[in-house]
N, C-alpha and C positions, 0 to 999 in steps of 0.2 A: 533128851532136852529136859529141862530142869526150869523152874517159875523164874529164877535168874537168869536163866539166857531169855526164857518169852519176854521179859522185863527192859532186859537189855536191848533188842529186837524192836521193840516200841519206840524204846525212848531214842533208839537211833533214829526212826522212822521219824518221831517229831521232829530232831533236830535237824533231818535233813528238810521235812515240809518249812520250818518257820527258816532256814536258809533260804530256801529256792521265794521264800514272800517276802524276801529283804527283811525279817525281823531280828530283832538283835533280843538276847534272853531278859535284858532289859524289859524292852519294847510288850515280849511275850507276857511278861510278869503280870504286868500291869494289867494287860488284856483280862489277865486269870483272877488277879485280884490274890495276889501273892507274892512273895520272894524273888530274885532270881536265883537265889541259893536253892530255893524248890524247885524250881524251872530246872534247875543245873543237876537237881538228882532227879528228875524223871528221864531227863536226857541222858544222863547216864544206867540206866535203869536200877537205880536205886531204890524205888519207889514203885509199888504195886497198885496202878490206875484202877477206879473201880470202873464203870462202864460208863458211868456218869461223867465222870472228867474225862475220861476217851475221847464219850460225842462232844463234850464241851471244847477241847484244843481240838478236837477234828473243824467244830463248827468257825472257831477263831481262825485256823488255818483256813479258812477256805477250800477243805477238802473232805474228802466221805471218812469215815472211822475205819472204812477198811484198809483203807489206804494206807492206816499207822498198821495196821496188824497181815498186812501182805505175804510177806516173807514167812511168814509164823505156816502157812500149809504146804509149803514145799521144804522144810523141819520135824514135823510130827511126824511119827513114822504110825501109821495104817491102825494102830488100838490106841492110840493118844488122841487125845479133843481138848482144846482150848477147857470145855470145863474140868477135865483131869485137873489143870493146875490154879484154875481160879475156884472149884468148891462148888459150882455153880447150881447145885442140887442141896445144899448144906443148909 
């Protein structure tokens, strides 16, 4: 797994939380204080979340931050960590 699939993996993750909250990427945008052209490349994982916009659409979603990043520990395989592909020691 690759910072592009963790990317991807997320930004699924949001679009699936701001579905299941009735939000439209509109709606999201606004919340963010941005685009929906931005909204539409984090959901696509286009876009590499620093940690800080994570908790912030986690906080807007009404849901934990783990929540976007779920799926991401049954993918690493057993010598990968979430800071392999985000630097997080850098």
């Amino acid at each position: 797994m690759n910072i592009s699939d963790v990317n991807k993996i997320v930004g699924s993750n949001i679009k699936a939380c701001r579905l299941k909250q009735g939000l439209s990427g509109d709606q999201l945008a606004s919340l963010m204080g941005c685009s929906q052209q931005h909204v539409s490349r984090i959901e696509r994982g286009a876009v590499r979340l620093s940690i800080d916009n994570l908790c912030f659409i986690a906080f807007i979603l009404n849901v934990n931050a783990h929540d976007l990043i779920t799926d991401l520990g049954f993918k690493l395989s057993t010598e990968e960590t979430l800071a392999d592909y985000y630097h997080v020691w850098d």
